[in-house]
N, C-alpha and C positions, 0 to 999 in steps of 0.2 A: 533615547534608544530603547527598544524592547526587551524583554527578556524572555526572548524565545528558545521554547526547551521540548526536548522531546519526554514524554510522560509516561507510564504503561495506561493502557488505554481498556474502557468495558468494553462489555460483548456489546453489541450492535441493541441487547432486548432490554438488557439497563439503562440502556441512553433514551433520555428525555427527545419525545417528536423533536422539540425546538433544534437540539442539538443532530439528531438526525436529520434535520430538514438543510441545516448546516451544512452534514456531510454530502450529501446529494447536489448539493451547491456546489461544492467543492468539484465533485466529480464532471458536473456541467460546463463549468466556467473552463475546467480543465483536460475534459476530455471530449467535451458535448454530447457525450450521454447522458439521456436521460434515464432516473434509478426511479421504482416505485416504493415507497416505504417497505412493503411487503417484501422487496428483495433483497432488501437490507437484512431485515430481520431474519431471509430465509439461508444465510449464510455461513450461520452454523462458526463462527468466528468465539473461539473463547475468549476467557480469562486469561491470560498467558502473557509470558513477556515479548510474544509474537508479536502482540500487538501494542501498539505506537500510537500518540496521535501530538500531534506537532502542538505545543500551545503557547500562543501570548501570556506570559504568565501577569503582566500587566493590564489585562484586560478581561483575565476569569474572572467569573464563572462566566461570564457571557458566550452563548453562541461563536461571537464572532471571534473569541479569541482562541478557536482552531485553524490552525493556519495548514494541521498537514495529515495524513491517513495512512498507516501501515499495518497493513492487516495481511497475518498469515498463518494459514492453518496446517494442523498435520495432513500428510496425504503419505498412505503404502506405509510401510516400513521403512525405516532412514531416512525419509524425507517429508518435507514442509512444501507449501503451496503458498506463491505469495496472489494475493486474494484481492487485493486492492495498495495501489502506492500512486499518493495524487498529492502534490506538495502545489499552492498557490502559487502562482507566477510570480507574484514579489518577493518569495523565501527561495525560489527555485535557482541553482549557480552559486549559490553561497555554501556549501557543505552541510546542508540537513538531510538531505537523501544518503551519503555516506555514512554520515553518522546515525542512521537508523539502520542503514544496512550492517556496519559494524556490530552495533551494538547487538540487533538481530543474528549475526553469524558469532561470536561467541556466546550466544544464551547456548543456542540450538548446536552447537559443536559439545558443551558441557554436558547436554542433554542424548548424545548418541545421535544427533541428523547427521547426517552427510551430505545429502541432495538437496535441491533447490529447484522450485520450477514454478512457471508465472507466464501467463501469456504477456502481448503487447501486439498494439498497434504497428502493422507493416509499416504505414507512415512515420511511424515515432523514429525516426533515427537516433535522435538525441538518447530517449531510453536506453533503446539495444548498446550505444555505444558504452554509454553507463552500467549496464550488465556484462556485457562483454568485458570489461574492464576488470570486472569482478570475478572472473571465469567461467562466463556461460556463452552459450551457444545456441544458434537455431536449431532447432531441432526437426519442425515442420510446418508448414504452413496450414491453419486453421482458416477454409474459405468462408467470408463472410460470416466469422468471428463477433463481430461488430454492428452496429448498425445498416452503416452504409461501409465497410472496409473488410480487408481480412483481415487476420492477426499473425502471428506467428508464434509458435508454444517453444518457451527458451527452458534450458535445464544447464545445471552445471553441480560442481561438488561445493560444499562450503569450507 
């Protein structure tokens, strides 16, 4: 068995190509976008306990022992911007996305956020329900958000 953990994670410009090249894997396999290095980097994602990255702690340092991405950044006043959330299909239904979202909503509550907002795939039902869940809401439809899809821009309180 693994011991998979969620970790505080660097900014996007400390992370090694290799492990970047990682992330952008991560994003394909799971959402089939494609990322350019450059817009990783251009993302502006700090140091923070915003940010999350799922790890094999059995298989670090290695690339491949990121199994998951939570990246969120400040946005306005009172509120956070979730930026990127892509957990591998084989960690995904087991409680790692909770448990980053958890952890994420009492950092940013001790810290004075309130709000919350994140687009998502109209397709994704699974997602929205998962934020739903957590008290968010459609909010509006972003046409062709995506590559080939639209999106939808969710907000709710934390």
């Amino acid at each position: 068995m693994s011991d998979i953990q969620w970790v505080y994670g660097l900014k996007p410009e400390s992370i090694t190509v290799e492990w970047r090249n990682r992330i952008r894997q991560l994003f394909l396999s799971e959402t089939n976008e494609i990322y350019a290095d450059s817009s990783l980097l251009s993302l502006g994602i700090p140091e923070w306990d915003g940010n999350l990255m799922l790890i094999d702690r059995d298989k670090y340092p290695e690339p491949s022992s990121l199994k998951g991405i939570f990246w969120c950044k400040p946005f306005m006043s009172e509120s956070i911007r979730i930026v990127a959330f892509v957990i591998d299909k084989k960690f995904q239904s087991k409680g790692f996305g909770g448990s980053a979202w958890s952890t994420m909503q009492k950092s940013m509550k001790e810290k004075g956020v309130k709000y919350v907002q994140l687009e998502v795939r109209c397709s994704n039902t699974k997602a929205q329900e998962f934020y739903r869940r957590r008290g968010m809401e459609i909010i509006s439809r972003i046409d062709m958000y995506y590559k080939n899809e639209h999106g939808y821009m969710m907000k709710g309180e934390l």
